[in-house]
Steps between C-alpha positions, in 0.01 A plus 500: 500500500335158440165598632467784239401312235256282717336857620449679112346126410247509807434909440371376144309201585326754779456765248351271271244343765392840574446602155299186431289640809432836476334665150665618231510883582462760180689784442230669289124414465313248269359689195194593559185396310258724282225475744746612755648763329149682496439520863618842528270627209208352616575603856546866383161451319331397816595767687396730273163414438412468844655912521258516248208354662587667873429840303911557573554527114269745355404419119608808384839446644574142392193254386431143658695187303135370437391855405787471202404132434124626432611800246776261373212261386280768379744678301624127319111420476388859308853442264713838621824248733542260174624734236660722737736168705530347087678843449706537825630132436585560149713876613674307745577162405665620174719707676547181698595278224768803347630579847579104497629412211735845514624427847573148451711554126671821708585251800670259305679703244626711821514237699729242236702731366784783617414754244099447580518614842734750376267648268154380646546501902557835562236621325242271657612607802469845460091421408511325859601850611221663337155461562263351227200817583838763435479399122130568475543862339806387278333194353152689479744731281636179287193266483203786544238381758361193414506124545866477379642712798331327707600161411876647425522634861354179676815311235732713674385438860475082416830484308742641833405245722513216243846570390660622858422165660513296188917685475518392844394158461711417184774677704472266829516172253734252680819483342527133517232536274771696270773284513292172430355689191868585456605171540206302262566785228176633500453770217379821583130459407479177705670656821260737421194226441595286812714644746394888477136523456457237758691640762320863412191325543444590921563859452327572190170349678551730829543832222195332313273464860571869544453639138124374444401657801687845392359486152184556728598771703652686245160480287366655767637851481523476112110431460437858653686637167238599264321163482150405444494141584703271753450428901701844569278708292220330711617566809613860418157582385356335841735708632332823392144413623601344832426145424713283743318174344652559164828571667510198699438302206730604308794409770328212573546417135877575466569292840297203288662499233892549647396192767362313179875584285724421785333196558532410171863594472539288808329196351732559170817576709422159704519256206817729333678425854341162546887337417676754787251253779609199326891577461439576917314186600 
């Protein structure tokens, strides 16, 4: 029985020599960098134009990346891209900023008080359940068919994400968070102020990452509703005369400009978390 404590001291100074030898293993990957985050799209791009160029891809099927980069140019040189990306961007970043705004008020009213959820989560839920292109006829009925139904039905695609993981996040808070506002007598508006929005932080940038991209995709389909101007109505009409260029462009444009939001909501979501890095070090 004597020797047991002389064994479980030489098991850790051995387990400690070998950990001093052998790496630090990971259990999940480093973050990736920018530049390495677009391998895969310039890869894909690669391939492609050489399809192109081996005659695989016929231009009438699907035009060249440089083929769409040429018209691209021309079209932003003779003035027709300009006004019609100025009034894409201005359809679906307003439905952005509403979707936001309405999520985020809906997540913490549901999400920081009993008779909130009672009255706002089931019905937020049940707009999960239905799909935003469903409400096209009824809201064409409400709103009539121009820019306001559009920008209304992008709202209500934006504001479901934003408030089901900003509810979840405000739900997940720590509650040793809880007690110690508990314990300091924090009021309500500075449990809200310090201990709430912070902690809501992580998942309302993950619903905000996923809701300027959809703001995109649902702009898509709505710009084919009795429109005249916008990156849809381009490619619809490009559409009709069998010009892959245009087309092309036009989802080369939306990819652009949801790459260029999420990395600006990662930039923005970096310096909001910057104290969660600190608090671990």
């Amino acid at each position: 029985m004597s020797d047991i404590p002389y064994q479980r001291r030489a098991a850790r100074i051995e387990a400690s020599s070998v950990s001093a030898v052998l790496p630090e293993r990971r259990l999940t990957p480093k973050p990736l960098s920018a530049e390495w985050r677009l391998l895969g799209p310039l890869l894909l791009i690669v391939v492609w134009e050489g399809a192109s160029r081996l005659g695989l891809l016929s231009p009438h099927t699907l035009a060249s990346p440089t083929q769409a980069v040429i018209t691209g140019y021309e079209l932003f040189a003779d003035g027709t891209l300009l006004p019609h990306l100025l009034a894409s961007a201005a359809r679906a970043y307003s439905g952005l900023v509403l979707g936001v705004a309405a999520g985020l008020i809906l997540a913490l009213l549901s999400g920081l008080t009993r008779s909130g959820e009672a009255l706002i989560d089931g019905l937020v839920q049940i707009k999960r359940a239905v799909p935003t292109l469903a409400l096209i006829p009824l809201v064409i009925i409400w709103l009539g068919i121009g820019e306001w139904m559009k920008i209304f039905l992008i709202f209500t695609a934006v504001l479901v994400p934003i408030y089901i993981n900003t509810h979840a996040a405000l739900r997940g808070i720590d509650i040793g968070y809880v007690e110690l506002a508990r314990t300091l007598s924090l009021t309500r508006a500075e449990f809200i102020r310090k201990v709430a929005l912070p902690g809501a932080l992580p998942g309302f940038f993950v619903a905000l990452r996923l809701s300027v991209t959809m703001c995109w995709t649902a702009l898509v389909v709505l710009e084919l509703i009795n429109t005249q101007t916008g990156i849809g109505y381009l490619m619809n009409r490009a559409r009709d005369w069998g010009q892959t260029d245009i087309i092309v462009v036009g989802i080369f444009i939306y990819a652009v400009l949801g790459l260029i939001s999420d990395g600006i909501v990662r930039g923005v979501e970096g310096r909001a978390l910057r104290y969660r890095r600190s608090l671990g070090s």
